[in-house]
MIDOSE-1310 file (N, C-alpha, C; in nm, 2 decimals, decimal comma, always signed):
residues 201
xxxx	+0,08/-0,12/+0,00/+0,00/+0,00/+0,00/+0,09/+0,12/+0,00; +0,05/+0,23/-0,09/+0,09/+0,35/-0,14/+0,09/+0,46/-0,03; +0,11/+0,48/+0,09/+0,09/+0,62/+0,19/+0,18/+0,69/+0,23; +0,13/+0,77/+0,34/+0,24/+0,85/+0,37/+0,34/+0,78/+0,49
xxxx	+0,31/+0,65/+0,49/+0,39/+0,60/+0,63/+0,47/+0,52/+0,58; +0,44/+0,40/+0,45/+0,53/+0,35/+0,35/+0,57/+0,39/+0,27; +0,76/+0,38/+0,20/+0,73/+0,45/+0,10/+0,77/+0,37/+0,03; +0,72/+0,25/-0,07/+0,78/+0,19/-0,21/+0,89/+0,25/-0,24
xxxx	+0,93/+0,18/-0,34/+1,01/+0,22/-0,45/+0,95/+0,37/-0,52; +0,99/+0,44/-0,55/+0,94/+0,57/-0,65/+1,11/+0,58/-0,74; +1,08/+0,64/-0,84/+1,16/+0,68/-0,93/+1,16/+0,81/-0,91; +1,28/+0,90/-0,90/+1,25/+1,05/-0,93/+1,36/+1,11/-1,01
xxxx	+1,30/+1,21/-1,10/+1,45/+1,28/-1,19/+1,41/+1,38/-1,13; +1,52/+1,47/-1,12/+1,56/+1,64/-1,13/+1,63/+1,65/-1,25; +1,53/+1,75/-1,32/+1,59/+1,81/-1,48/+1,60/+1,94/-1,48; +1,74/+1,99/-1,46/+1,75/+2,14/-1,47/+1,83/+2,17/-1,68
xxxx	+1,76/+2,27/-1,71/+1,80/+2,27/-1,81/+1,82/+2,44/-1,84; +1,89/+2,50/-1,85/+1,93/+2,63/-1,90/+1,91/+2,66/-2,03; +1,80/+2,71/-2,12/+1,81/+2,77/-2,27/+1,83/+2,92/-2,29; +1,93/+2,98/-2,37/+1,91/+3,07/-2,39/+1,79/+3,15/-2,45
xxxx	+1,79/+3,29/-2,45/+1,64/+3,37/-2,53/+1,67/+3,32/-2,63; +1,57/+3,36/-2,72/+1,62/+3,39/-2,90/+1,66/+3,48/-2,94; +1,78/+3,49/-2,92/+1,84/+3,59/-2,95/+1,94/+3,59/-3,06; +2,02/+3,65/-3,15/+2,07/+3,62/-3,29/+2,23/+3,55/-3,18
xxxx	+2,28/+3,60/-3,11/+2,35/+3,54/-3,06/+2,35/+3,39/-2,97; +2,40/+3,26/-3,03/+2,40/+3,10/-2,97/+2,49/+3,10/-2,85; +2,59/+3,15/-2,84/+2,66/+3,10/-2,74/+2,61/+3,22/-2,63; +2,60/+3,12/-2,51/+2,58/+3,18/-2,36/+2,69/+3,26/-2,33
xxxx	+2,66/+3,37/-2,24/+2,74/+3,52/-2,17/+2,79/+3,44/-2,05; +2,91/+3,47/-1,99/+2,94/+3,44/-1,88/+2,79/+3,47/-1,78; +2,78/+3,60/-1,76/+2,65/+3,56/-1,66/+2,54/+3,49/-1,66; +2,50/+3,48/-1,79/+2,43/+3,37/-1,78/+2,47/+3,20/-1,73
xxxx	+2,61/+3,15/-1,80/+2,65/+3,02/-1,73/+2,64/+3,05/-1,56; +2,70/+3,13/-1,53/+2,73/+3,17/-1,37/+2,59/+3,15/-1,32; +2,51/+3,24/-1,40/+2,33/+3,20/-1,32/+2,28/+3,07/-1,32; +2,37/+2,98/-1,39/+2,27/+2,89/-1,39/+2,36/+2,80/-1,33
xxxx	+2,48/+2,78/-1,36/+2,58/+2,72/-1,19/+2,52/+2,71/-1,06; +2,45/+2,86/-1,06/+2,42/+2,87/-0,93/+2,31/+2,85/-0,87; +2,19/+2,81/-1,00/+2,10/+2,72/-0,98/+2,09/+2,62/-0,95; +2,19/+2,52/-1,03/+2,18/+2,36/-1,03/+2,28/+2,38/-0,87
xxxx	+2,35/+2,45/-0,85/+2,43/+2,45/-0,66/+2,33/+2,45/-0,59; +2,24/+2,54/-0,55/+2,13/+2,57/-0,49/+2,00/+2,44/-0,48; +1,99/+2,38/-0,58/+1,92/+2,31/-0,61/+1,95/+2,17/-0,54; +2,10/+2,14/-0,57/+2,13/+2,05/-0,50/+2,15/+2,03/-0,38
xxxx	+2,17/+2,14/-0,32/+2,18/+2,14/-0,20/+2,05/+2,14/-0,11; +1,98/+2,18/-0,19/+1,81/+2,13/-0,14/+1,79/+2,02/-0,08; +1,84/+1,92/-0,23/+1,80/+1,81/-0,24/+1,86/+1,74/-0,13; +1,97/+1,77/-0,14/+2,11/+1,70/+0,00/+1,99/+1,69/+0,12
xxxx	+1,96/+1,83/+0,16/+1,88/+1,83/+0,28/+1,75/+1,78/+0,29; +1,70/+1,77/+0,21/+1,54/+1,69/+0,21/+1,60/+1,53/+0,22; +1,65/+1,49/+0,14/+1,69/+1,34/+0,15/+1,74/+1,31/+0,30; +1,87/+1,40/+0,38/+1,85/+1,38/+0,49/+1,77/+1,41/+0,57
xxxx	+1,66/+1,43/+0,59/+1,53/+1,44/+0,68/+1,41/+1,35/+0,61; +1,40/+1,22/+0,72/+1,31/+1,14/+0,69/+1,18/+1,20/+0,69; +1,13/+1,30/+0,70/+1,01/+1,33/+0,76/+1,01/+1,37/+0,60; +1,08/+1,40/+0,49/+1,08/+1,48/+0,38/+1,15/+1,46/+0,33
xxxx	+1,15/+1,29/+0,30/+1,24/+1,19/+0,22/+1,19/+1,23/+0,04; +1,05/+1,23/+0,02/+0,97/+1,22/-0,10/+0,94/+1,38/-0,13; +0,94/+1,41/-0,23/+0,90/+1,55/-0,29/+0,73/+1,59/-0,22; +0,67/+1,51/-0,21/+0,52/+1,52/-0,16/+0,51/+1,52/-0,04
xxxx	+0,60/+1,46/+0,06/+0,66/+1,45/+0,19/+0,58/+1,61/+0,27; +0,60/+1,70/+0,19/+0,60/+1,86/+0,29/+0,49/+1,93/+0,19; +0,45/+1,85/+0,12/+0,28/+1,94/+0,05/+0,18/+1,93/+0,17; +0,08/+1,97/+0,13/-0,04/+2,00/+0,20/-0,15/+1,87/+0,19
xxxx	-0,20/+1,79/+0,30/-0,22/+1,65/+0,25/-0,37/+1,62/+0,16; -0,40/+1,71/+0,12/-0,53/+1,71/+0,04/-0,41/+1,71/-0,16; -0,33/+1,79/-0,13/-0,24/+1,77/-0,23/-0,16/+1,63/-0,29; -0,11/+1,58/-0,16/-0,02/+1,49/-0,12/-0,11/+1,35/-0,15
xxxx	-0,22/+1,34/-0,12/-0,34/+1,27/-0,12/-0,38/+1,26/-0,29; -0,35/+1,37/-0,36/-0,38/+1,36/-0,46/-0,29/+1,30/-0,57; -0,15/+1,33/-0,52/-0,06/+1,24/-0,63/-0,05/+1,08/-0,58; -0,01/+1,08/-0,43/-0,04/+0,93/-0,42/-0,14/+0,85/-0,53
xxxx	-0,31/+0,95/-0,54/-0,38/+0,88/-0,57/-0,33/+0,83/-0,72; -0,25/+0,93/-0,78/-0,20/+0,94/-0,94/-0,13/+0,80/-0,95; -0,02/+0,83/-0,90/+0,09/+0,71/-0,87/+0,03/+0,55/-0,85; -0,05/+0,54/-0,78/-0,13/+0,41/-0,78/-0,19/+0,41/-0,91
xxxx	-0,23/+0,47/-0,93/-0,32/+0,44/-1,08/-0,27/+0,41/-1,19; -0,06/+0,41/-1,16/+0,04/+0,41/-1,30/+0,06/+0,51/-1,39; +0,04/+0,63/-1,31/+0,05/+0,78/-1,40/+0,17/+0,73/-1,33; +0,28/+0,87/-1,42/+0,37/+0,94/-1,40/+0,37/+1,07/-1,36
xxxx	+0,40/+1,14/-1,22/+0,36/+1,23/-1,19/+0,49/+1,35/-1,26; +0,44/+1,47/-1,33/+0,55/+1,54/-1,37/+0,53/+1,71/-1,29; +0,58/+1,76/-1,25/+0,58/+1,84/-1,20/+0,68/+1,95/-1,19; +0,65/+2,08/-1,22/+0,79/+2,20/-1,27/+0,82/+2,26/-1,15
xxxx	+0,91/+2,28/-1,12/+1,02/+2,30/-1,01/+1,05/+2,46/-1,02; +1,10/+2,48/-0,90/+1,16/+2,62/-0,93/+1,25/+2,62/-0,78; +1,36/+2,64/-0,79/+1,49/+2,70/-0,69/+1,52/+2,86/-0,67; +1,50/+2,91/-0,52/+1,49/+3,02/-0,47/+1,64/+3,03/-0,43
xxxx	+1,67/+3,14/-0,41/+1,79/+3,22/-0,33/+1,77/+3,28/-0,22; +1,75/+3,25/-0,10/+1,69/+3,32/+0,01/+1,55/+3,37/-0,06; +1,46/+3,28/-0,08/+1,34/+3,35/-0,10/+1,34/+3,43/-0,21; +1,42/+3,44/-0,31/+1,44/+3,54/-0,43/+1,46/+3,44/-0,51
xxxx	+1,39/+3,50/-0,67/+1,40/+3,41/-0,76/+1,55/+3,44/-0,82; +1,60/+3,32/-0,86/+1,75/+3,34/-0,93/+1,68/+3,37/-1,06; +1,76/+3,48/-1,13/+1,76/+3,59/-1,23/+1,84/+3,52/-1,33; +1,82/+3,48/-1,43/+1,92/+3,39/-1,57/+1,91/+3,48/-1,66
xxxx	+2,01/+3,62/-1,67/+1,98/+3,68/-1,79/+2,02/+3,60/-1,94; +1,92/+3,65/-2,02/+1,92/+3,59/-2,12/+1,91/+3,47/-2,15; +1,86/+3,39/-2,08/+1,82/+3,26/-2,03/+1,72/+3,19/-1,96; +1,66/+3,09/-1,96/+1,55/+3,04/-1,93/+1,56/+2,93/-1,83
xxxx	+1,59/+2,90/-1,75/+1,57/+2,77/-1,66/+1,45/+2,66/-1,64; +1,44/+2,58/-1,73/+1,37/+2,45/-1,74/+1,40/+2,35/-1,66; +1,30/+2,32/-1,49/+1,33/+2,26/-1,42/+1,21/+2,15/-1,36; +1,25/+2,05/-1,40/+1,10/+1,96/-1,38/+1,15/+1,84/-1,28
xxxx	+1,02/+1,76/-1,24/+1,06/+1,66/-1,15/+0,97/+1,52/-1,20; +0,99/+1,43/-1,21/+0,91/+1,33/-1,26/+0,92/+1,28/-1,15; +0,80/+1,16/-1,11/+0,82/+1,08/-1,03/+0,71/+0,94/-1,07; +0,77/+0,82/-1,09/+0,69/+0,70/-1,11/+0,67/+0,59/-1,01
xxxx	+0,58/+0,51/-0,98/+0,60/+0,41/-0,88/+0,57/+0,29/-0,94; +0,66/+0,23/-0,90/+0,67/+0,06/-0,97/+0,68/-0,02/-0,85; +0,54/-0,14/-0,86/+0,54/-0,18/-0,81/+0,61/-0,33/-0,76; +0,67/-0,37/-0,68/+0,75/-0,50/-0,71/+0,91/-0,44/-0,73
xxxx	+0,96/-0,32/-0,75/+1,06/-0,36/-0,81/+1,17/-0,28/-0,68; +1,32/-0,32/-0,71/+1,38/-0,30/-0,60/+1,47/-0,19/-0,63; +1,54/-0,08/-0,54/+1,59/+0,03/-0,55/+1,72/-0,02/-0,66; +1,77/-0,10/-0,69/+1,92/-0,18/-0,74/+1,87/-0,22/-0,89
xxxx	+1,75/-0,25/-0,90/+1,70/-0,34/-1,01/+1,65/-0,14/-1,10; +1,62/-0,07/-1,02/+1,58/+0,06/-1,12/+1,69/+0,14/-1,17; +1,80/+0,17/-1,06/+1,96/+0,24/-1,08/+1,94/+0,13/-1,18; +2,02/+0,02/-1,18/+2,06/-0,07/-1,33/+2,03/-0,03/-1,44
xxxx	+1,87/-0,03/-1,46/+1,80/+0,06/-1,57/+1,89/+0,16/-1,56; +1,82/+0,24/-1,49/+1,85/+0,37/-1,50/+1,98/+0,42/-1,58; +2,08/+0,36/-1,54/+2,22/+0,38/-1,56/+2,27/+0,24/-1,74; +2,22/+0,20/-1,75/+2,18/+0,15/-1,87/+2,20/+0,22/-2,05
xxxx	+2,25/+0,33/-2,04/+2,23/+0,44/-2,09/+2,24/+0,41/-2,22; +2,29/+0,30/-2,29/+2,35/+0,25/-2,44/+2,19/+0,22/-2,49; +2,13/+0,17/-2,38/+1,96/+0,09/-2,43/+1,89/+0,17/-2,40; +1,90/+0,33/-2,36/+1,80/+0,38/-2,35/+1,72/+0,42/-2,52
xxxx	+1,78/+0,43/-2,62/+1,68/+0,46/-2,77/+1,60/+0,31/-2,75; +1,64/+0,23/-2,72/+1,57/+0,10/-2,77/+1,44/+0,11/-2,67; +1,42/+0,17/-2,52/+1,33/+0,20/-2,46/+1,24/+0,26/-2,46; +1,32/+0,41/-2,54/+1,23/+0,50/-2,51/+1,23/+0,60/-2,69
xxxx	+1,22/+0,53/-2,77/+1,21/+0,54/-2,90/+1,08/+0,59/-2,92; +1,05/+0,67/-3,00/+1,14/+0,73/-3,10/+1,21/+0,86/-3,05; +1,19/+0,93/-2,94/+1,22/+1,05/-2,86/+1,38/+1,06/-2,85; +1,43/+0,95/-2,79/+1,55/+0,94/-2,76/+1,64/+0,84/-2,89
xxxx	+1,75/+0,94/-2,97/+1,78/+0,81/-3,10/+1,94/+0,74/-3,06; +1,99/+0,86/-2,97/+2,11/+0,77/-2,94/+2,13/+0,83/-2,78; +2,24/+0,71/-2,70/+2,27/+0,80/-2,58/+2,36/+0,72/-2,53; +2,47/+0,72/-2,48/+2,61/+0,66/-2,41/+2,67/+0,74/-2,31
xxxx	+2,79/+0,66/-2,29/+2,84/+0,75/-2,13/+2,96/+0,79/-2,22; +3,03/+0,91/-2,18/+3,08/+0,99/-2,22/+3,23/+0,99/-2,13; +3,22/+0,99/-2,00/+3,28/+0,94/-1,87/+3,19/+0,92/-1,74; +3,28/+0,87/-1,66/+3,24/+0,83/-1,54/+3,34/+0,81/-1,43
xxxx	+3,28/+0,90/-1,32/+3,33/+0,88/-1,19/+3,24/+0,85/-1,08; +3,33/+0,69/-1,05/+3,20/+0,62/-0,91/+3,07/+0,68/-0,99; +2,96/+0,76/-0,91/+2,87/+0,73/-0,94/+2,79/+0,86/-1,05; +2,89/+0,96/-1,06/+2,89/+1,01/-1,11/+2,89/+1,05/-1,28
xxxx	+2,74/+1,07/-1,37/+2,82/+1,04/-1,52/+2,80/+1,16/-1,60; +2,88/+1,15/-1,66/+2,86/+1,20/-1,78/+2,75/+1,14/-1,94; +2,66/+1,20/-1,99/+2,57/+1,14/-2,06/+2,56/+1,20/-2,19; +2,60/+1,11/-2,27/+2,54/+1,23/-2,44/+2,38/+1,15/-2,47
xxxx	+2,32/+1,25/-2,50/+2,20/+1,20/-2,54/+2,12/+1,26/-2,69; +2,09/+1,21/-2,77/+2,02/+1,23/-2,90/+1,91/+1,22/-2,90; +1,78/+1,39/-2,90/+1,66/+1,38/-2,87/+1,58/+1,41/-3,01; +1,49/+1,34/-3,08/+1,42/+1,36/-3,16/+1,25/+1,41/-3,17
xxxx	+1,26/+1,51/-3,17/+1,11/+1,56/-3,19/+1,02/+1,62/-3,34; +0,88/+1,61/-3,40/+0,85/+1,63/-3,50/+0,73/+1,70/-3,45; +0,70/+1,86/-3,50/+0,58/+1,87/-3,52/+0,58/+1,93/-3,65; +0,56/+2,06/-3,68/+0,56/+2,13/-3,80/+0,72/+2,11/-3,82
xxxx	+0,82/+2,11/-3,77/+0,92/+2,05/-3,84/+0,96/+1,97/-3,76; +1,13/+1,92/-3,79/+1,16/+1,76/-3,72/+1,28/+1,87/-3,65; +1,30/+1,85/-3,53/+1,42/+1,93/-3,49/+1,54/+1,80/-3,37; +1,61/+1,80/-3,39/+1,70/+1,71/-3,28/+1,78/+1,81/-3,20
xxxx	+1,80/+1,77/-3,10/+1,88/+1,79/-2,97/+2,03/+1,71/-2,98; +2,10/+1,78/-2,96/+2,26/+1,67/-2,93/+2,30/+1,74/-2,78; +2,28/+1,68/-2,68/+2,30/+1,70/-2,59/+2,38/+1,61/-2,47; +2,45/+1,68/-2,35/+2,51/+1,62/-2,29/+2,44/+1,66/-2,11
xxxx	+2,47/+1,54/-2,07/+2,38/+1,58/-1,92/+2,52/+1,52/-1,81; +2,52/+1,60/-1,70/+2,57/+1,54/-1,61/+2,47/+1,43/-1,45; +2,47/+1,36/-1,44/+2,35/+1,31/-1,38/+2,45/+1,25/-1,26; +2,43/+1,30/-1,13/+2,46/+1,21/-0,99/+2,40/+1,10/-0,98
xxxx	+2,49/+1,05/-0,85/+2,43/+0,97/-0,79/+2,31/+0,95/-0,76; +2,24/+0,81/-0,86/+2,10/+0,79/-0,80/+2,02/+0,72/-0,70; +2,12/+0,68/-0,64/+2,11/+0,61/-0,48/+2,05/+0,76/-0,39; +2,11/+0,86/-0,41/+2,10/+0,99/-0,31/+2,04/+1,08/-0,38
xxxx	+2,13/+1,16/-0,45/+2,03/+1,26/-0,47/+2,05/+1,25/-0,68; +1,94/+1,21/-0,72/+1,91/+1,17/-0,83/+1,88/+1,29/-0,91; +1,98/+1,42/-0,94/+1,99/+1,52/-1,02/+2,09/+1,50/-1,17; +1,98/+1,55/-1,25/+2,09/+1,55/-1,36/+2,06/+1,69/-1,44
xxxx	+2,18/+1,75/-1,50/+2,14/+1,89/-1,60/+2,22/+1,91/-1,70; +2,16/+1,96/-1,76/+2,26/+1,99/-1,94/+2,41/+2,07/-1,90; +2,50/+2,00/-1,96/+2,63/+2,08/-1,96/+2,64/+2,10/-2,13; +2,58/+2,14/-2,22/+2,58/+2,11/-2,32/+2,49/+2,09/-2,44
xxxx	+2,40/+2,15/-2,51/+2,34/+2,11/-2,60/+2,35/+2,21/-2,75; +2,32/+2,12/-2,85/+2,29/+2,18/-3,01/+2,15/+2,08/-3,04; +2,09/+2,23/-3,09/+1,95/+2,22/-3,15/+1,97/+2,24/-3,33; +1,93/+2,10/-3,37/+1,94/+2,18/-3,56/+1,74/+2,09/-3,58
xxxx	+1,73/+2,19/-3,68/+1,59/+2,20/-3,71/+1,61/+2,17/-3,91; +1,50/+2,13/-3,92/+1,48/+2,12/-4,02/+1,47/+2,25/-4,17; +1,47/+2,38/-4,07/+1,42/+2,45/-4,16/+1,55/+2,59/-4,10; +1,65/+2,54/-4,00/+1,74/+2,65/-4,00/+1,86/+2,56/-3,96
xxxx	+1,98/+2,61/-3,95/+2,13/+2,61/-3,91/+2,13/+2,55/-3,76; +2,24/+2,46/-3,77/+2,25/+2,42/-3,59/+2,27/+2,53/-3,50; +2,23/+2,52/-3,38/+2,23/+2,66/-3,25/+2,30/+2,57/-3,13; +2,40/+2,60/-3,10/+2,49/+2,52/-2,98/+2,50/+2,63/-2,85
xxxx	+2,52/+2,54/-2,74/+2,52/+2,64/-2,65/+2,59/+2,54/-2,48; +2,68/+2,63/-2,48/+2,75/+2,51/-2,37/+2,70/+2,59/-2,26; +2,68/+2,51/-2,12/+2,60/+2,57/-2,04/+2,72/+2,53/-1,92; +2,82/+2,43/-1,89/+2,89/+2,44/-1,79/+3,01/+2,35/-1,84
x	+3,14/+2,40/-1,81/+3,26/+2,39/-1,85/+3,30/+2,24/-1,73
């Protein structure tokens, strides 16, 4: 049973992602990498502290329980709960000039399966197109420290045009704190020139 006193297995990503505006200029300004350094810092250090406090182990952990009540109910049913995030500075929003901070949280619950059996997945990264096709067309490790990786990933999307992503993600440890964020991406579209933009050195 799904409550607030057990907690299954859950899956959860942290996806911080930094785009710049549209602006004629691709490559990111120092202040802008710096703002968004100081995002994914802040962010993680959130996370650090919630994970150490059992009381606010799970993202829903410190909602309101009419709220809390309501994603449990999702999660049993085999949704995927997705939810957009946002990281403060002492109660102040961090400022990304010329830039956009794209920060989401998934979370899935599988039932039966064990915390060792989903990292494996998880970290699997050669078979993620074969999983999760057609979205994702290629993805491998790039490097790796302990638990630490480096990720290139190839994202394919089509609506009025076909546009791909070539992107790289750095993703921690998913035993603890399961954050990962672009150090890295090029966008080419079908109907303009590739647009690259390194987000952290």
């Amino acid at each position: 049973m799904l409550d607030e006193k057990t907690h299954p297995l859950l899956l959860l990503l942290s996806l911080c992602l930094a785009l710049p505006s549209p602006t004629p200029a691709a490559e990111l300004k120092q202040p802008t990498t710096e703002a968004f350094q100081r995002y994914v810092q802040l962010t993680e250090v959130r996370m650090r502290s919630e994970f150490a406090d059992p009381q606010h182990f799970l993202y829903f952990d410190a909602l309101p329980e009419q709220q809390k009540k309501s994603i449990l109910a999702r999660l049993q049913s085999g949704q995927v709960v997705v939810e957009q995030m946002s990281t403060r500075d002492n109660g102040k929003e961090i400022q990304v000039p010329e830039g956009l901070v794209h920060h989401w949280l998934a979370i899935g619950y599988i039932p039966g399966a064990t915390r060792d059996q989903v990292v494996a997945f998880a970290q699997d990264y050669s078979r993620h197109p074969q999983f999760y096709a057609p979205d994702v067309q290629g993805a491998h490790v790039l490097a790796r420290e302990d638990q630490h990786f480096s990720v290139y990933y190839r994202f394919y999307r089509h609506a009025l045009v076909t546009t791909i992503y070539n992107t790289e993600f750095s993703v921690g440890p998913l035993e603890s704190t399961p954050c990962s964020h672009a150090l890295y991406w090029a966008k080419r579209t079908s109907r303009q020139k590739e647009t690259q933009c390194v987000l952290s050195s």
